[in-house]
Each structure stands twice: as structure tokens, then as C-alpha cells.
VMD Tcl script that builds the backbone (N, CA, C; Angstrom):
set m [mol new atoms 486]
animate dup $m
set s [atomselect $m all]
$s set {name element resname resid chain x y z} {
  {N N UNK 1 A -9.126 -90.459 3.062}
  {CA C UNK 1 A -9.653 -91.586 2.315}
  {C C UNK 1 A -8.804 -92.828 2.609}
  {N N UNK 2 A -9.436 -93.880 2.810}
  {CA C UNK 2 A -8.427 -94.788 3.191}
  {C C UNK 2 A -7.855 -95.649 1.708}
  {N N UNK 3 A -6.691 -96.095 1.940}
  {CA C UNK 3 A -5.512 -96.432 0.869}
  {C C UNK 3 A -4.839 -95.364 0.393}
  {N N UNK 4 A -5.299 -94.745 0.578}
  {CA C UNK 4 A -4.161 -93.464 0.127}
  {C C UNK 4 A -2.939 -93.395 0.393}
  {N N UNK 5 A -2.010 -93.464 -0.563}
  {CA C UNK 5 A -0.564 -93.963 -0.247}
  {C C UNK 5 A 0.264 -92.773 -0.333}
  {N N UNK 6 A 0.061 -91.628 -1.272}
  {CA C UNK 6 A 0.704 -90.356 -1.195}
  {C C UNK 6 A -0.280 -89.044 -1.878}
  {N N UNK 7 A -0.003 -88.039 -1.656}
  {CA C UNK 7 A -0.537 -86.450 -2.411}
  {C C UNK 7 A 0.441 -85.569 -2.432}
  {N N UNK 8 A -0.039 -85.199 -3.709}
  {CA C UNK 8 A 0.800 -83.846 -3.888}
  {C C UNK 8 A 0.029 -82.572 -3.357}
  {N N UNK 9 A 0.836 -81.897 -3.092}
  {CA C UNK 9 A 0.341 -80.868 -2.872}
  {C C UNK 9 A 1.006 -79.226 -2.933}
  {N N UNK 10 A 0.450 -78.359 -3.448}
  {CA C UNK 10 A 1.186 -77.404 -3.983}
  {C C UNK 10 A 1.745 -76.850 -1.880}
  {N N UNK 11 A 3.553 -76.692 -1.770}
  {CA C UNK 11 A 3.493 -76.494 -0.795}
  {C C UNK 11 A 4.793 -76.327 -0.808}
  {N N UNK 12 A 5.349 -74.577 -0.250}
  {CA C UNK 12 A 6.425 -73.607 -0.610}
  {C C UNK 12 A 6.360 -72.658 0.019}
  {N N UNK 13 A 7.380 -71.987 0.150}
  {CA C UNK 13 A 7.360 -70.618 1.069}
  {C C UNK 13 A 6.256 -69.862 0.979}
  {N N UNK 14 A 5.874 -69.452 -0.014}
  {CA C UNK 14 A 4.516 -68.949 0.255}
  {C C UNK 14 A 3.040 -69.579 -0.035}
  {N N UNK 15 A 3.434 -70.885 0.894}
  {CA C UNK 15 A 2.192 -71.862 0.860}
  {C C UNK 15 A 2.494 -72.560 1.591}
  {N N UNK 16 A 2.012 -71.988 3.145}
  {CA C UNK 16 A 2.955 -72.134 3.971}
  {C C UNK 16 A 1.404 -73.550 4.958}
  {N N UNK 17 A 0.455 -73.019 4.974}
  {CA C UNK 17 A -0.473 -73.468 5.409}
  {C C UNK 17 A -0.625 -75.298 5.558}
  {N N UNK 18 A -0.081 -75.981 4.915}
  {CA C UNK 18 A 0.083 -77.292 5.278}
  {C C UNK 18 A 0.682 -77.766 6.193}
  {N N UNK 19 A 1.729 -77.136 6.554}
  {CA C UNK 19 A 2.645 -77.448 7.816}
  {C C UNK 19 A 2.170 -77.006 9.013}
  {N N UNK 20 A 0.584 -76.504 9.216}
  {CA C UNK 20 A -0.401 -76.465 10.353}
  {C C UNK 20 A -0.761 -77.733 10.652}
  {N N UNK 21 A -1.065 -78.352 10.184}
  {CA C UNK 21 A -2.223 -79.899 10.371}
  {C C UNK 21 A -1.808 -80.623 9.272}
  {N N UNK 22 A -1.787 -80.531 7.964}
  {CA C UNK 22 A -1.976 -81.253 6.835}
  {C C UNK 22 A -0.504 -82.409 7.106}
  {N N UNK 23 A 0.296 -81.559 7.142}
  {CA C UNK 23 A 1.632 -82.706 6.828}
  {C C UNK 23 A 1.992 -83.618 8.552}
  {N N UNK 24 A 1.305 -83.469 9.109}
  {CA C UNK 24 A 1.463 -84.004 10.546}
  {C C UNK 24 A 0.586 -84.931 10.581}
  {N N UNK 25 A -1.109 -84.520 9.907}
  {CA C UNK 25 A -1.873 -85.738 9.735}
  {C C UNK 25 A -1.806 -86.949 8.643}
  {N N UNK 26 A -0.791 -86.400 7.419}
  {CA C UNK 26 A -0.016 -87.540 6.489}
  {C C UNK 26 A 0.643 -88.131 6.969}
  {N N UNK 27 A 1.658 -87.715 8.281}
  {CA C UNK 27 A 2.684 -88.449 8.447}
  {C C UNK 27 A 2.046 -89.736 9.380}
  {N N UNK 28 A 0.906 -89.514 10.379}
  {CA C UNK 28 A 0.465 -90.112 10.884}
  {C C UNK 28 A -0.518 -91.160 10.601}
  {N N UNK 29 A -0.572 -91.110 9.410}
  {CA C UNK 29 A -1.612 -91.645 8.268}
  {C C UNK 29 A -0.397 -92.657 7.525}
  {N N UNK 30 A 0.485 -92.286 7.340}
  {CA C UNK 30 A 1.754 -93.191 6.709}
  {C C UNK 30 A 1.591 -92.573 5.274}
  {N N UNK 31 A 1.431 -91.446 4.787}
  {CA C UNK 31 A 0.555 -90.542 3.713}
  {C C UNK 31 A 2.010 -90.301 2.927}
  {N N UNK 32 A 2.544 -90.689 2.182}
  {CA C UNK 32 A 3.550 -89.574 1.577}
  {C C UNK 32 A 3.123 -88.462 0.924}
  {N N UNK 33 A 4.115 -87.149 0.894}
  {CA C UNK 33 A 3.920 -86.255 0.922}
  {C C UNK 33 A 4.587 -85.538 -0.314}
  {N N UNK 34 A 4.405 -85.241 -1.544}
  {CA C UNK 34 A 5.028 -84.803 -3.054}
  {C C UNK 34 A 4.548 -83.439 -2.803}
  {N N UNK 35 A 5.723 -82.382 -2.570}
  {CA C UNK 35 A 5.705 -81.111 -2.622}
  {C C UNK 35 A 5.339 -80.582 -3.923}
  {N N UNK 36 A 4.424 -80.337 -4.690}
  {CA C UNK 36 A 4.269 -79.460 -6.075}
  {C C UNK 36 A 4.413 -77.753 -5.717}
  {N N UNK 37 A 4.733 -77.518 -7.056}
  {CA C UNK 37 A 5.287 -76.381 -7.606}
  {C C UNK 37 A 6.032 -75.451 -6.300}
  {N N UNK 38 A 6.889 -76.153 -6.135}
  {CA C UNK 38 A 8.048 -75.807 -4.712}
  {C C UNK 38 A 8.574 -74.215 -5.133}
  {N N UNK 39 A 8.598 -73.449 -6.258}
  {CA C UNK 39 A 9.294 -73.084 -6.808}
  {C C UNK 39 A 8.575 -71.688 -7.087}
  {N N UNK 40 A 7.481 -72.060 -6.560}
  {CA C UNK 40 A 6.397 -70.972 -6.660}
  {C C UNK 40 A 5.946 -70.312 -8.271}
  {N N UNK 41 A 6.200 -70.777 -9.185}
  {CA C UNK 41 A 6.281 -70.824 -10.591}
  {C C UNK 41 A 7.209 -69.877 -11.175}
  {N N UNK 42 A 8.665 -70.451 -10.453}
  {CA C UNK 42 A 9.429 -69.549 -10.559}
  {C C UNK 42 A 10.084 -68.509 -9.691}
  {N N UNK 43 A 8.972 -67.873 -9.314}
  {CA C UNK 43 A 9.014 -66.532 -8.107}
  {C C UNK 43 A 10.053 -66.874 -7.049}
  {N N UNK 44 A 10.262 -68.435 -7.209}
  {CA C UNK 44 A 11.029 -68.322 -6.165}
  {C C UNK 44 A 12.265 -69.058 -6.299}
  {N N UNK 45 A 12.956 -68.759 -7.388}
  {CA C UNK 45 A 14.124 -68.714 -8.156}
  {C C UNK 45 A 14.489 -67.155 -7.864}
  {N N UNK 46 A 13.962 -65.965 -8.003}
  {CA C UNK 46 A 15.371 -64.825 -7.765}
  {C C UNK 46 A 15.219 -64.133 -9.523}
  {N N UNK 47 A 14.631 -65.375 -10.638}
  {CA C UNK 47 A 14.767 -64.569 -11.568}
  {C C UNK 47 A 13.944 -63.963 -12.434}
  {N N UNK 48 A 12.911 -63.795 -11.510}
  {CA C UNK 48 A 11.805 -63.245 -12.358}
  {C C UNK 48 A 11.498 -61.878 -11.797}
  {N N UNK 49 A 11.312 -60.924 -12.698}
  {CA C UNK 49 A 11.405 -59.266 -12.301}
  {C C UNK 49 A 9.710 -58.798 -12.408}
  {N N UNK 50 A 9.581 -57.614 -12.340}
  {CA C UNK 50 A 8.376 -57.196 -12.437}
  {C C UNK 50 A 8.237 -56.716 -13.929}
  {N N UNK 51 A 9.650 -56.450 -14.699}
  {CA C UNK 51 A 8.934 -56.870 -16.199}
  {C C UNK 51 A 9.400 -57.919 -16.919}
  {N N UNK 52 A 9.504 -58.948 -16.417}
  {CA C UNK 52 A 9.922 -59.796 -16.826}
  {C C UNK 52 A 8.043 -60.328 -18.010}
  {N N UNK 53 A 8.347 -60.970 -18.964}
  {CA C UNK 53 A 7.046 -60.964 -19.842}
  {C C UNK 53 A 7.408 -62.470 -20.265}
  {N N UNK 54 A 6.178 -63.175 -19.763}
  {CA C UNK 54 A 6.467 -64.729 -20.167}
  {C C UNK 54 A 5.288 -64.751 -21.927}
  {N N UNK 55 A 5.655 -66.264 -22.189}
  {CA C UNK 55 A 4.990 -66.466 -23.481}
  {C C UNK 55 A 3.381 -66.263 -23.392}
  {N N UNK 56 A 2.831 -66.396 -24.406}
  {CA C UNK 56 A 1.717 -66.388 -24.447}
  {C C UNK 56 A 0.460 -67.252 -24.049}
  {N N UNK 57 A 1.111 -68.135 -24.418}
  {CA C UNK 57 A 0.593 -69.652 -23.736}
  {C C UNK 57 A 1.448 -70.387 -22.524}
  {N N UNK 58 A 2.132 -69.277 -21.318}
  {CA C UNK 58 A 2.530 -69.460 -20.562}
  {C C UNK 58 A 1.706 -69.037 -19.055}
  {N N UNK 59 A 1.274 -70.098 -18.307}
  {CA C UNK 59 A -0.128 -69.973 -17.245}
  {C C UNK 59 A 0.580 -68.547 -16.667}
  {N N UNK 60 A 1.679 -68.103 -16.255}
  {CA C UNK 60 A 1.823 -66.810 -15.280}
  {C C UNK 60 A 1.539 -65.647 -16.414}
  {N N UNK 61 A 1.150 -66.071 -17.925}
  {CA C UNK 61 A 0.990 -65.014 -18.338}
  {C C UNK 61 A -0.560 -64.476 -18.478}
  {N N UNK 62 A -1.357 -65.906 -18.513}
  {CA C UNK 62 A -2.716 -65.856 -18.859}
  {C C UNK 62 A -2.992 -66.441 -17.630}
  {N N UNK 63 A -2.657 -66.799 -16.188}
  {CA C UNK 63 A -3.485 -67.282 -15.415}
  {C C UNK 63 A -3.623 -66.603 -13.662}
  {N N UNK 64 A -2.855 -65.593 -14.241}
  {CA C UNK 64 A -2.166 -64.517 -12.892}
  {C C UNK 64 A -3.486 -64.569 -11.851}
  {N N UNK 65 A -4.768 -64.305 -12.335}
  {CA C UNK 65 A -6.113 -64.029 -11.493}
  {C C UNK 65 A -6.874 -65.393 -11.399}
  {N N UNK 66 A -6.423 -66.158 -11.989}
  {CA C UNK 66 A -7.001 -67.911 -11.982}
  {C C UNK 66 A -8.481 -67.857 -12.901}
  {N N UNK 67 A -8.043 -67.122 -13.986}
  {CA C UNK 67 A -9.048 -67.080 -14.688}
  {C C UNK 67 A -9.166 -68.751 -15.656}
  {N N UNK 68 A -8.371 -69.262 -15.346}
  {CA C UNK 68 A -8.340 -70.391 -16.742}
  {C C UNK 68 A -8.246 -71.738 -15.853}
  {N N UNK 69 A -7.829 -71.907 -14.373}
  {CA C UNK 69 A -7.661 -72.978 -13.692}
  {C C UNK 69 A -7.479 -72.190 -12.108}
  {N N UNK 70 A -7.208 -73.411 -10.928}
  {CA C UNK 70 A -6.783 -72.667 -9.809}
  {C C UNK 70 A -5.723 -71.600 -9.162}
  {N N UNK 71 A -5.875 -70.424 -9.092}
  {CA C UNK 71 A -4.931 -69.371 -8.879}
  {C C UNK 71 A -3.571 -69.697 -8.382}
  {N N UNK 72 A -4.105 -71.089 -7.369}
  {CA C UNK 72 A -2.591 -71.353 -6.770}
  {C C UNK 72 A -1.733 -71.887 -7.562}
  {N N UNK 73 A -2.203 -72.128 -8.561}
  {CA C UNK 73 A -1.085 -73.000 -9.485}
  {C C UNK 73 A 0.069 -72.228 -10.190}
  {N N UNK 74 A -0.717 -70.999 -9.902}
  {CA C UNK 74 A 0.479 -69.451 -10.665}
  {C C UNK 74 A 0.711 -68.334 -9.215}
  {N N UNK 75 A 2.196 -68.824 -9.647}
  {CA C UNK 75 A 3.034 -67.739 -8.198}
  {C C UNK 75 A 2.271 -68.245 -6.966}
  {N N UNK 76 A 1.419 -69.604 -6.396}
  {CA C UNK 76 A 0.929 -69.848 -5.298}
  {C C UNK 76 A -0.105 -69.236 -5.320}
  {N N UNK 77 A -0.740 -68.508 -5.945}
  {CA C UNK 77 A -1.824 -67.682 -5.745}
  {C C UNK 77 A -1.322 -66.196 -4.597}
  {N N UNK 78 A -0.138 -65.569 -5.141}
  {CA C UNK 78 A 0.446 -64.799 -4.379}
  {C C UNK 78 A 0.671 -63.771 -5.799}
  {N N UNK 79 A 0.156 -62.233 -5.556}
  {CA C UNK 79 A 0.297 -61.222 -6.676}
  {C C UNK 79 A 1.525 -61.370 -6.701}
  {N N UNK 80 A 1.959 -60.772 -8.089}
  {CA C UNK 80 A 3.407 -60.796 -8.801}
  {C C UNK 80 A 4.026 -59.821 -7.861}
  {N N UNK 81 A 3.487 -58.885 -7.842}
  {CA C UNK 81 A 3.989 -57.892 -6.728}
  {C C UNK 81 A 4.798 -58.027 -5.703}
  {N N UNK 82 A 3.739 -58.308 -4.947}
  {CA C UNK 82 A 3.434 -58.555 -3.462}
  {C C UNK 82 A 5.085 -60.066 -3.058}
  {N N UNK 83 A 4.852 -60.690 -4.128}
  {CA C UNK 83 A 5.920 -61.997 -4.305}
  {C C UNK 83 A 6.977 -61.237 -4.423}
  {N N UNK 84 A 7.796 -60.194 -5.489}
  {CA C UNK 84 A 8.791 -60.010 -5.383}
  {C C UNK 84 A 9.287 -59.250 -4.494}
  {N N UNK 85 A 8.220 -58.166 -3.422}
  {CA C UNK 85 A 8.831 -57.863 -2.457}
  {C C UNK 85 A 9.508 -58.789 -1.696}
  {N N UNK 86 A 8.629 -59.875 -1.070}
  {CA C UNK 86 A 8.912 -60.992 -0.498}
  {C C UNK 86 A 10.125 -61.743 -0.818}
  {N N UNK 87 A 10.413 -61.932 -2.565}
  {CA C UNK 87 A 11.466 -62.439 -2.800}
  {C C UNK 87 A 12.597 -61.570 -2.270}
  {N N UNK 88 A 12.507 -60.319 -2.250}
  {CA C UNK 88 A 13.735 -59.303 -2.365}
  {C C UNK 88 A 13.941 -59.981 -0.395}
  {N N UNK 89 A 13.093 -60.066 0.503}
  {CA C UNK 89 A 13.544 -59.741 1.751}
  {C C UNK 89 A 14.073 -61.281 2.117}
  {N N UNK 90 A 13.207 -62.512 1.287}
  {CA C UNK 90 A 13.986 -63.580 1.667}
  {C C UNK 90 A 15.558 -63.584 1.202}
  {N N UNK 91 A 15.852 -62.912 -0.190}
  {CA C UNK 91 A 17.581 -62.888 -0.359}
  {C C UNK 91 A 18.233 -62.637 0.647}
  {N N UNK 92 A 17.674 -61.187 1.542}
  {CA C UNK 92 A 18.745 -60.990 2.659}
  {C C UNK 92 A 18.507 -62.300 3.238}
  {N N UNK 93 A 18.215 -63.146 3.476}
  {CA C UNK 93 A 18.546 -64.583 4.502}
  {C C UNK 93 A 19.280 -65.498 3.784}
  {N N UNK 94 A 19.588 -65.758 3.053}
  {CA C UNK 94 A 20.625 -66.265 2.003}
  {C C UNK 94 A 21.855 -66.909 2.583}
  {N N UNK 95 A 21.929 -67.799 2.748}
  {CA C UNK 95 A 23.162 -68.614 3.798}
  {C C UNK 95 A 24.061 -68.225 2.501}
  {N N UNK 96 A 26.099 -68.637 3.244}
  {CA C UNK 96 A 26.547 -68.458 1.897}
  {C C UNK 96 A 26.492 -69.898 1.259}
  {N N UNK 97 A 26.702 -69.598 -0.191}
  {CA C UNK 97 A 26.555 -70.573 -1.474}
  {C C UNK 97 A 25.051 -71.224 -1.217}
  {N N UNK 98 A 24.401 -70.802 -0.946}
  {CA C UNK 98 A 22.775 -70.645 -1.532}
  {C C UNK 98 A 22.508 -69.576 -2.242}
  {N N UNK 99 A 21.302 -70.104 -3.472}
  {CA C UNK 99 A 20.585 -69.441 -4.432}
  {C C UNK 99 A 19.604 -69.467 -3.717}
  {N N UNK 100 A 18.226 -68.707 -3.922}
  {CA C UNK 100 A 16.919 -68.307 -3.347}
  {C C UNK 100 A 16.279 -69.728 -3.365}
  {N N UNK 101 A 16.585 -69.844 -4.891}
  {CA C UNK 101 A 15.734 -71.942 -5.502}
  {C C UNK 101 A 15.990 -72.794 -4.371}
  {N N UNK 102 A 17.792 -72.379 -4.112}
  {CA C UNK 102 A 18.351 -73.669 -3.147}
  {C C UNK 102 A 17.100 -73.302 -1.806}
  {N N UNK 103 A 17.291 -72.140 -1.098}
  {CA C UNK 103 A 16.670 -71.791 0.718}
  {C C UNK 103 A 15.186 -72.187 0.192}
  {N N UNK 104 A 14.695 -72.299 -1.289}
  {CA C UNK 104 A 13.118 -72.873 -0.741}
  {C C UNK 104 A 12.976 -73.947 -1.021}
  {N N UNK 105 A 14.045 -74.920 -1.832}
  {CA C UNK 105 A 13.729 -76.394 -1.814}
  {C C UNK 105 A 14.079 -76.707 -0.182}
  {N N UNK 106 A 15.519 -76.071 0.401}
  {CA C UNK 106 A 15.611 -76.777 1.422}
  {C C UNK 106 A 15.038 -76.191 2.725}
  {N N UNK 107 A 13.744 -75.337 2.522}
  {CA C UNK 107 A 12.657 -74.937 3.295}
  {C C UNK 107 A 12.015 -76.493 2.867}
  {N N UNK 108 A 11.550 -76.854 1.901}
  {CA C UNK 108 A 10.657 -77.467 2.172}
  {C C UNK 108 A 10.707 -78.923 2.459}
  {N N UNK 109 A 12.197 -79.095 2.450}
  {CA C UNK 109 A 12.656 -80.291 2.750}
  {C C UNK 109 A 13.439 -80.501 4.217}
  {N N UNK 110 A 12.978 -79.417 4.881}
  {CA C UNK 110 A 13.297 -79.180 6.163}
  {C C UNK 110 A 11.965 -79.835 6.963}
  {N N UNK 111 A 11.630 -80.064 6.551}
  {CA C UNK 111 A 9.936 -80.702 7.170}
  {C C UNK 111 A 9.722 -82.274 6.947}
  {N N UNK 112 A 10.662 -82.929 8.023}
  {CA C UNK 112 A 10.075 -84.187 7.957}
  {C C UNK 112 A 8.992 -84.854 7.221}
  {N N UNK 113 A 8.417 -84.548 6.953}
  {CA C UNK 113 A 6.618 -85.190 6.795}
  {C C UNK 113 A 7.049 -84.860 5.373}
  {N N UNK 114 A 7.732 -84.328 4.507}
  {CA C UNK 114 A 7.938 -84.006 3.340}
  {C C UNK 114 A 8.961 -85.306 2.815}
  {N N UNK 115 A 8.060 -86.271 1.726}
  {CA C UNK 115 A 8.835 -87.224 1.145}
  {C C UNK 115 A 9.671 -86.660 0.232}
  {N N UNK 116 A 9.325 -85.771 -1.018}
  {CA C UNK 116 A 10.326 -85.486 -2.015}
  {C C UNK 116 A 9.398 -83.987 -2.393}
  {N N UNK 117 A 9.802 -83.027 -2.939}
  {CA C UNK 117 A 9.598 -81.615 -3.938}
  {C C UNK 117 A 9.995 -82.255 -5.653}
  {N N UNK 118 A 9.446 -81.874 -6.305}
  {CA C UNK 118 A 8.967 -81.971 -7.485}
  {C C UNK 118 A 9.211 -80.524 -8.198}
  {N N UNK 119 A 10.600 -80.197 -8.443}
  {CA C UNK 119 A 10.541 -78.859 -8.747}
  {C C UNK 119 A 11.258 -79.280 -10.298}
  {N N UNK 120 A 10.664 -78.158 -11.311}
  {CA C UNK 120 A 10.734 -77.936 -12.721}
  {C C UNK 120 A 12.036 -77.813 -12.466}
  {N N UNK 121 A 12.535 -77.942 -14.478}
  {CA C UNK 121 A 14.111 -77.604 -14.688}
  {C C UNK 121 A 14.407 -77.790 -16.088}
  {N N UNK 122 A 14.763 -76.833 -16.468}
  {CA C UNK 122 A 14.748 -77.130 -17.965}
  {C C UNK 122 A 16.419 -77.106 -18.417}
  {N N UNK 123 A 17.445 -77.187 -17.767}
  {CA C UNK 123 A 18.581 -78.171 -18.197}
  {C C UNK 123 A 19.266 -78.455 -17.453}
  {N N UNK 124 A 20.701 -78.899 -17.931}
  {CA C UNK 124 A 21.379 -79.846 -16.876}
  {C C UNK 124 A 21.970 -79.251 -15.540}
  {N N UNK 125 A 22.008 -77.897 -16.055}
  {CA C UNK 125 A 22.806 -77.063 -14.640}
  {C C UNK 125 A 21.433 -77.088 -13.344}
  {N N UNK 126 A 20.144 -77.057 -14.164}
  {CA C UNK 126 A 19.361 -77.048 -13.278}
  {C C UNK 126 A 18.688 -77.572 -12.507}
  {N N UNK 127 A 18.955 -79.367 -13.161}
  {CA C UNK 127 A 18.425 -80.601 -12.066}
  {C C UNK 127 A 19.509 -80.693 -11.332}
  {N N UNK 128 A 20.804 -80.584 -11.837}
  {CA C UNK 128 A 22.149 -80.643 -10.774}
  {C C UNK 128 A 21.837 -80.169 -9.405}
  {N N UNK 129 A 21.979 -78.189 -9.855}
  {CA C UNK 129 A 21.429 -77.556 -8.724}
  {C C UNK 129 A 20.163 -78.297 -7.307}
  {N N UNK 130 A 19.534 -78.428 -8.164}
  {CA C UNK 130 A 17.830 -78.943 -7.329}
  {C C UNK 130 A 18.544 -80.448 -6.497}
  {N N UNK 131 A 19.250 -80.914 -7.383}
  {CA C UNK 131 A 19.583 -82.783 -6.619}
  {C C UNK 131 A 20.671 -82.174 -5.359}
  {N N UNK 132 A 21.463 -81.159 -5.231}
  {CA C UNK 132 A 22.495 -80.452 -4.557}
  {C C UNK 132 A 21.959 -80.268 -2.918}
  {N N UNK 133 A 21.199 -79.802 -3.627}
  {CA C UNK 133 A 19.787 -78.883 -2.048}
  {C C UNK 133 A 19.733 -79.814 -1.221}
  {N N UNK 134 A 20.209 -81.076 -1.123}
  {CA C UNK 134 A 20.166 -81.593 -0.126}
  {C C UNK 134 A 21.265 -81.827 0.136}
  {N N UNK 135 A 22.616 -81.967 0.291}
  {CA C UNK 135 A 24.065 -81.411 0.730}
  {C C UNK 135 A 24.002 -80.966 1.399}
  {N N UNK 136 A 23.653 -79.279 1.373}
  {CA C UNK 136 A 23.455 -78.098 1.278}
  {C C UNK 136 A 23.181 -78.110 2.922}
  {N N UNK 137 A 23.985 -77.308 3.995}
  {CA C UNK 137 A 23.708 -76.797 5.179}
  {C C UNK 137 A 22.688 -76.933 5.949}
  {N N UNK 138 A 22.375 -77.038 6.697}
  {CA C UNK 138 A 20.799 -76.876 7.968}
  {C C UNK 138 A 20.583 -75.541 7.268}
  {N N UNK 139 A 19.112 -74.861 7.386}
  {CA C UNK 139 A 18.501 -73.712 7.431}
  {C C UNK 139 A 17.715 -73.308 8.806}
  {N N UNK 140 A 17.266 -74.143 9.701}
  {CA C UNK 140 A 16.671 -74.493 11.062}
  {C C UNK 140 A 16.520 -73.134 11.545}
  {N N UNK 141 A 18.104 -72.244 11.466}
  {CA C UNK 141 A 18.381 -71.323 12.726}
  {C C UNK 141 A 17.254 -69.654 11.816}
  {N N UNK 142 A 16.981 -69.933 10.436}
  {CA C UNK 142 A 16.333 -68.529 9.844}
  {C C UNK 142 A 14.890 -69.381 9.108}
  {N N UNK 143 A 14.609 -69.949 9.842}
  {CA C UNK 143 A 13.195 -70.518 9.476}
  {C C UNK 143 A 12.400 -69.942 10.255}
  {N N UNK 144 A 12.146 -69.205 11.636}
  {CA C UNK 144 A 11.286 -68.189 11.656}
  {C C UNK 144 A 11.463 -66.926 10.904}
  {N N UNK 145 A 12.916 -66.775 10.428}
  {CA C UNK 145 A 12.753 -65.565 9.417}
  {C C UNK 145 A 12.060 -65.378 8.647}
  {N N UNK 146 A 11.956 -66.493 7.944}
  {CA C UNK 146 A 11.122 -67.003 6.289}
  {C C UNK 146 A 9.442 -67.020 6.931}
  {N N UNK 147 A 9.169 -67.475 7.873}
  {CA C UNK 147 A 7.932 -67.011 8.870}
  {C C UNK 147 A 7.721 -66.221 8.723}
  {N N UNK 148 A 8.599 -65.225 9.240}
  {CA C UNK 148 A 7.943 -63.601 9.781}
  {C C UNK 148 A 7.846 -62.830 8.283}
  {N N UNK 149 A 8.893 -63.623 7.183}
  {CA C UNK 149 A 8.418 -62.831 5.903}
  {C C UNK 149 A 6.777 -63.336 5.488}
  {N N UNK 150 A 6.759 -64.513 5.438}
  {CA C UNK 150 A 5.332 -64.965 5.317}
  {C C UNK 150 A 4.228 -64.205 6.077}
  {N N UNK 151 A 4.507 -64.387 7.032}
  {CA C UNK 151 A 3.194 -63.617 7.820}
  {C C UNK 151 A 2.687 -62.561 7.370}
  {N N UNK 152 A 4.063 -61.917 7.366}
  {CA C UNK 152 A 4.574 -59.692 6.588}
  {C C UNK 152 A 3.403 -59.888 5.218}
  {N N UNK 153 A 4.086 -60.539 4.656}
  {CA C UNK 153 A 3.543 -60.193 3.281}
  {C C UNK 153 A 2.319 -60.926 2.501}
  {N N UNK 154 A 2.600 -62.205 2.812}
  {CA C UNK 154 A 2.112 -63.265 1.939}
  {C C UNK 154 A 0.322 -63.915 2.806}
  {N N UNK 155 A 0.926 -63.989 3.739}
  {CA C UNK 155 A -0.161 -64.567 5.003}
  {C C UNK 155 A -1.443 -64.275 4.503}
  {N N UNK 156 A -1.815 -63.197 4.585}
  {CA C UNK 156 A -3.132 -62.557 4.703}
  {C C UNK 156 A -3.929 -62.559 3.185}
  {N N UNK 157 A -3.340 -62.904 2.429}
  {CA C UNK 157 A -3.784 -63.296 0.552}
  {C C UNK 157 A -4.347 -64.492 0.540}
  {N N UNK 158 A -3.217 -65.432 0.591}
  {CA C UNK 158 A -3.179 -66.840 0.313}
  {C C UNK 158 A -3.764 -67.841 1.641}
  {N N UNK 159 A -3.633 -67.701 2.391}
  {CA C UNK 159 A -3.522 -68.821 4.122}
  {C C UNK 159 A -4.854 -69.382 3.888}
  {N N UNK 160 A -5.920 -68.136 3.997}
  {CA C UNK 160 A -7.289 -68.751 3.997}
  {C C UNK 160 A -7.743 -69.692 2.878}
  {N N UNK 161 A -7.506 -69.705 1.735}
  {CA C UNK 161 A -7.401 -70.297 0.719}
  {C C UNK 161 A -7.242 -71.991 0.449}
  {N N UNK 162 A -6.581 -71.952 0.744}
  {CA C UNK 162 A -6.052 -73.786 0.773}
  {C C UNK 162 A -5.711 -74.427 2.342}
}
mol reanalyze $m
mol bondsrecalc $m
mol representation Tube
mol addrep $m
């Protein structure tokens, strides 16, 4: 659309599909680019378990199948499951003094065409952390790792989708 000055867009390790075409034709567009729910609603923090039990009026509790809005908006549209395997194999790639939060903000801020991530935080240790991620080491050399976990697990759910 023309004037379009920026979009968000839900776009994270396991939402991986923009960095085909989408963020190459923003950049070329002069498009900025607002990463939403970087964080995968959580899933991709490290601290959410398979019984972990959110509130009641919390979307990963009532929106797991996208019964109430779009699926991707909970865990990416990636089963709870299927995500924490995934989480378990991205830890082994874990540079040292990275958290899981840190390797997927600075996955997604490893992508030029990416103006800023927009990731939740509910206190002070935790916007600290998130403002940090960019300090924080190159990841370059295990970014086909985080690939080949995508492909493994996540690929074949979500890709076609968005």
C-alpha cells in the first residue's frame, strides 16, 4: 500500500517465514519493520513447562487452538508441545551469558530489515534484560542451527500459514 511507513508483524524463531520475501521487500520499500510477540508468548523465555497453568483470562490458556482470535498470536501458532521440544534443543545453542529470551531477541535483531522487537516485560529486571540483547555477542555462526531446529520441528505447522 503506498505510504506505509512501518508494520508489525508477529516474527520469531518460530515464525520464521518473513525473512523469505517479506522483510527484504520492506526494506526496499523504506517499510519499517516492528517485530511482535518476539517472545513467542513466552515459549521462548525457557520458562514455561508443559504444566505450567496460566490464568483464566490468559489467551495461552483459552486461545491455544485460535478459538477466540488468530492462532498465531498464542505460542506463534506452534503446539505447546511441539514448542517445548524445540525450546529444549535451542538451549543446547546457548552462547555463554545468554538466556533463551536473550538468543531470540538477538535472532531477531540479527536481520537487518528488522527496525526494533516489541517484546513484553513485566518488571525492571526484565526490560533491563531485553534493552541488554543488544550488547550481547554476534549469534551469525549458530543461526543455521536455530534453522535446522525450525525446519525439525516447527516448519511444517506454522510456514504455510502466514
Amino acid at each position: 500500500f503506498p505510504n506505509v511507513k512501518s508494520i508489525q508483524i508477529v516474527f520469531n524463531i518460530f515464525r520464521q517465514r518473513p525473512a523469505e520475501q517479506f522483510l527484504r521487500e520492506a526494506s526496499t520499500r523504506n517499510v519499517a519493520v516492528i517485530a511482535r510477540v518476539p517472545l513467542a508468548s513466552g515459549l521462548l523465555t525457557g520458562s514455561i513447562k508443559k504444566n505450567t497453568k496460566f490464568p483464566p483470562n490468559d489467551h495461552r490458556n483459552f486461545n491455544i487452538k485460535g478459538k477466540s482470535f488468530d492462532i498465531g498470536e498464542t505460542f506463534s501458532g506452534v503446539s505447546l508441545e511441539k514448542g517445548l521440544v524445540a525450546v529444549e534443543k535451542l538451549k543446547e545453542l546457548l552462547p555463554e551469558n545468554f538466556s533463551l529470551a536473550d538468543l531470540a531477541l538477538k535472532w531477531i535483531l540479527s536481520h537487518k530489515e528488522v527496525t526494533v522487537a516489541i517484546p513484553g516485560a513485566k518488571n525492571k529486571f526484565q526490560v533491563n534484560s531485553n534493552a541488554r540483547v543488544t550488547d550481547l555477542n554476534d549469534i551469525m555462526a549458530i543461526i543455521p542451527k536455530i534453522k535446522s531446529i525450525y525446519d525439525e520441528y516447527i516448519k511444517q505447522d506454522v510456514h504455510h500459514r502466514w
